[in-house]
C-alpha positions, 0 to 999 in steps of 0.5 A, spaced: 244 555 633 238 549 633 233 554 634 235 559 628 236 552 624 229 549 626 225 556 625 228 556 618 227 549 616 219 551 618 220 557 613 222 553 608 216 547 608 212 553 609 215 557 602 214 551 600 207 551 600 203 555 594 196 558 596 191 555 591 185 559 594 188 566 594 191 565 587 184 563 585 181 569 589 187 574 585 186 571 578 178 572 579 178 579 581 183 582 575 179 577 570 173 581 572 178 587 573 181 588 566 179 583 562 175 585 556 168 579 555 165 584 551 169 589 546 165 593 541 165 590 534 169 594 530 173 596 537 175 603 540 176 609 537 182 612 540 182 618 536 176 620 538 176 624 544 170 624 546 169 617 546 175 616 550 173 622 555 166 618 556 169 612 557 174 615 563 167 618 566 163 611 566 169 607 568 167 599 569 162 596 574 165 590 573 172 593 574 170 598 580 167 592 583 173 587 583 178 592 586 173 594 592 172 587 594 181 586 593 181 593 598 176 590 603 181 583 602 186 587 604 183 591 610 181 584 613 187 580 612 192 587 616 187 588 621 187 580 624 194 579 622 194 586 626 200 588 622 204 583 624 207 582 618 209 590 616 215 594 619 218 601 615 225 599 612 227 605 611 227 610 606 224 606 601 218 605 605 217 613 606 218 613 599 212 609 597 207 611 603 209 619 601 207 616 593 200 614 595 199 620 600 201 624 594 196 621 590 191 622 594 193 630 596 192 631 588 185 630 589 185 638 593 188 641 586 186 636 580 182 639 575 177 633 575 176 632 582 171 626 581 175 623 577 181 623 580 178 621 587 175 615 584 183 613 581 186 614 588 181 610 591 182 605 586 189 605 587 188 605 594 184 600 594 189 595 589 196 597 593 191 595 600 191 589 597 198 588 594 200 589 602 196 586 605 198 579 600 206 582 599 207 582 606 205 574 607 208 571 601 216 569 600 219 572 593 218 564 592 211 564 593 210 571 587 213 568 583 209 562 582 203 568 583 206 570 577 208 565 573 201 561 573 197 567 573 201 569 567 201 561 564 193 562 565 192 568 563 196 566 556 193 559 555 186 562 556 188 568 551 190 563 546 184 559 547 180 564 546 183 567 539 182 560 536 175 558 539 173 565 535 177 564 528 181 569 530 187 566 531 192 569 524 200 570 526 202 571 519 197 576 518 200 583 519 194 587 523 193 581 528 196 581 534 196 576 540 190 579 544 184 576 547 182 578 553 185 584 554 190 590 550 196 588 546 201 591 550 198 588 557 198 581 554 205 582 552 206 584 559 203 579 561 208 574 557 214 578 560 212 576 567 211 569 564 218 569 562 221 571 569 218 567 572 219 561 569 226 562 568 226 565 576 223 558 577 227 553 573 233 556 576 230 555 584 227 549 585 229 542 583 223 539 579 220 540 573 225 545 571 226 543 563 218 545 563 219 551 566 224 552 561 220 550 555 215 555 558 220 561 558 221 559 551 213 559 549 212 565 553 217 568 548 214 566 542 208 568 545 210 575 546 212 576 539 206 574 537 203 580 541 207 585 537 208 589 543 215 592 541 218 595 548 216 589 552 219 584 548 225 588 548 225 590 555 224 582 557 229 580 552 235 584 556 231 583 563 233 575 562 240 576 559 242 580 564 239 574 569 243 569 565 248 573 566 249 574 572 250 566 574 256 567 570 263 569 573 266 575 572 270 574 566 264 570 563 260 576 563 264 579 560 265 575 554 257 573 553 257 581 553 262 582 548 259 577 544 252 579 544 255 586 542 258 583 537 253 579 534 248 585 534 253 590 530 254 583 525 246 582 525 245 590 523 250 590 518 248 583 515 240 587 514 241 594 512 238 599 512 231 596 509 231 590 513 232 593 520 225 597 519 222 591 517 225 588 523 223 594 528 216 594 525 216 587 529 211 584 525 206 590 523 208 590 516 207 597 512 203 600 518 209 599 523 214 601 519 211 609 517 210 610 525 218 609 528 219 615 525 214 618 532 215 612 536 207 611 534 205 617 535 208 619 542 213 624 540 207 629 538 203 626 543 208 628 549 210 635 546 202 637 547 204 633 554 209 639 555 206 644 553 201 642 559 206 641 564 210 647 563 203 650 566 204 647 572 211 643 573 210 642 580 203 639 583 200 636 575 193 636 574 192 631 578 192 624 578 189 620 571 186 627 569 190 625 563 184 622 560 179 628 563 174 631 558 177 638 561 185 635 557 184 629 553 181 633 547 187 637 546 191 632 546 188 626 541 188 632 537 195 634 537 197 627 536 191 623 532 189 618 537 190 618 545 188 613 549 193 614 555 200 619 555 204 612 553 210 614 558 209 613 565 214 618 566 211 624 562 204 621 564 207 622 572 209 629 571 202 631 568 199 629 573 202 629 579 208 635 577 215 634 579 213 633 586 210 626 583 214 624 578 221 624 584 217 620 589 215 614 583 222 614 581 225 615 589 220 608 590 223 604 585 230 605 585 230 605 593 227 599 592 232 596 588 238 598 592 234 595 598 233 589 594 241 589 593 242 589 601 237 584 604 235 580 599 241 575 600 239 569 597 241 569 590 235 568 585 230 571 589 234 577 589 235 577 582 227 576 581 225 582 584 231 586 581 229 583 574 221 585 575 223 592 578 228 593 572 224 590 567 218 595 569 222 602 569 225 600 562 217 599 560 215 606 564 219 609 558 213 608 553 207 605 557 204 609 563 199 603 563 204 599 568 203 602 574 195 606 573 191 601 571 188 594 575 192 589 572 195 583 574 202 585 572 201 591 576 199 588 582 205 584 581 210 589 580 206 593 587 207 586 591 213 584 590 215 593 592 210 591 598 214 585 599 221 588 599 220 595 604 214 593 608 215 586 610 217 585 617 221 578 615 229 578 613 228 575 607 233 570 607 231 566 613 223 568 614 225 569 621 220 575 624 225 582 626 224 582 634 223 589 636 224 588 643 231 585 641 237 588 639 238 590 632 240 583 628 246 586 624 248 582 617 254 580 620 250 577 624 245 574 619 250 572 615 253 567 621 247 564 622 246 563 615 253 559 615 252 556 622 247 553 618 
């Protein structure tokens, strides 16, 4: 029992410890990597085919270079760690190794064999990385990743709008933005919010400036005006608060938020509720709910794709080959991605792809429930991965593109199926040692 106290009191002072210079190197690389320091004038024209299909081809120096230096990161950090840190847990690990090998394999039958290699390498390259950092870090220790890499990201943002005098919330067509899309900075604002809220709840200082940072994450996530992100992040912390509550408790705030919502929709009307669900986008926001933007004629076109070849797609990220994309921006007016990781999954990887992506995140999931005993951080994973699949209903981005928020979504899966540690403890499976059961775990939890 000593032993088991001492080597847990040791992980503790070591989760404690928060890797500045591997958040600044992390930081770095997904601001070369998806930051954008120079957009076009009158910016990008995404109902045009052709510019979208010459942007696929050109891709970017700076993004390409970014995520080749994270690959080569992660090689070097597994190979002298000389994969101590990694262990298969089950199906859950299968599940994600098969996605990426499935990623890969869809280069023999892609309609684009170039780019798709240049995609699966890219992507082979970003989850290299998010291994190799997912099987080092604690759950605590990503969520201080994400949340100041999101505060960053944010606070840099807003500096940039009101430097360029750009900075305008009450006018309908602008959007919190800079350096990057509305939708990845709503992302962005999304994980602050969990984060923030996970670290107000888990360490004993500062708390109410975690809190007020949940709260400032939420007013800038409005100011994105990023509908699916908002509400996905809103109804991810609910049921975070939620879940401090004792069962009648929940209960009861279920009840009442229930009611207040059907009270509220009541008291708009019908009008004001349009107005309400343009989140903020005025007479423009309102005319495209009616095809969610453009996506339902946009996915129909996706159908008719998919029906020509269900099983296998067309290979990965060909979506926005020049072979595909001109129909597609055709049939729904613009185009710049399937906007639904789940449809975009199934054209491009077949129903094949789209089990294996979906097989990956709920095993995660379950696996997440049964190992991960101590209490907020499984309720930080679970909120992530929650907070991602609801997302993956109208955005594809999340999962394809070299994001922070997608590196942080694939480290804590890293974290979750292929760390050798029990994550309640920190303490290494031995395998030459029989198989620690959990009753025997939850022993030396309460021993000590």
């Amino acid at each position: 029992m000593s032993m088991h106290a001492t080597q847990r009191s040791t992980s503790h002072r070591r989760d404690k410890r928060f890797p500045w210079v591997l958040f600044a190197f992390l930081f770095a690389v997904f601001a070369l990597s998806s930051w954008n320091f120079r957009p076009p004038p009158n910016g990008y024209d995404m109902s045009n085919g052709q510019e979208i299909a010459g942007m696929a081809e050109v891709g970017s120096s700076g993004r390409q270079l970014a995520i080749s230096i994270l690959g080569i990161y992660g090689v070097v950090s597994i190979v002298r760690n000389r994969c101590r840190n990694i262990s298969s847990n089950g199906w859950s690990t299968a599940a994600l190794v098969l996605y990426v090998v499935w990623v890969c394999a869809s280069i023999g039958w892609s309609v684009d064999t170039e780019l798709t290699a240049k995609a699966a390498v890219r992507l082979v390259a970003m989850w290299t990385g998010a291994v190799a950092v997912g099987t080092q870090l604690s759950l605590r220790q990503i969520a201080r990743l994400t949340f100041y890499s999101s505060l960053g990201t944010t606070v840099i943002g807003i500096i940039i709008e009101l430097v360029s005098g750009i900075f305008a919330p009450l006018n309908t067509s602008w959007r919190l933005a800079n350096p990057m899309h509305p939708v990845s900075m709503g992302w962005n604002c999304g994980l602050l919010c969990i984060s923030a809220l996970y670290l107000s709840k888990n360490l004993q200082t500062r708390r109410g400036a975690y809190r007020l940072a949940v709260i400032s994450g939420l007013v800038c996530l409005v100011m994105t005006k990023s509908r699916m992100a908002f509400v996905s992040t809103l109804l991810v912390l609910f049921l975070y608060i939620l879940a401090d509550f004792t069962p009648a408790l929940r209960l009861a705030g279920i009840a009442a938020s229930g009611s207040a919502v059907c009270l509220g929709a009541l008291m708009l009307g019908q009008r004001s509720e349009r107005t309400l669900a343009s989140f903020g986008r005025g007479i423009e926001g309102q005319a495209s709910l009616a095809s969610l933007t453009g996506r339902i004629p946009l996915w129909q076109e996706c159908l008719q794709y998919i029906s020509a070849r269900p099983w296998f797609g067309y290979g990965y990220n060909t979506f926005v080959s020049p072979l595909t994309v001109l129909g597609s921006s055709d049939a729904a007016g613009w185009m710049s991605s399937p906007h639904s990781g789940y449809v975009g999954s199934l054209f491009e990887l077949g129903i094949v792809g789209l089990l294996l992506l979906t097989s990956t995140f709920l095993l995660s999931i379950n696996l997440t429930c049964r190992r991960v005993t101590a209490h907020h951080e499984r309720l930080f994973a679970l909120a992530v991965l929650i907070w991602t699949l609801i997302n993956l209903f109208l955005e594809s981005f999340l999962i394809t593109s070299a994001f922070m928020s997608t590196f942080i979504v694939v480290t804590i899966l890293a974290n979750v199926t292929l760390s050798r540690q029990l994550l309640t403890m920190g303490l290494p499976i031995d395998r030459r040692w029989m198989k620690i059961t959990w009753q025997q775990t939850n022993s030396i939890t309460g021993a000590t």
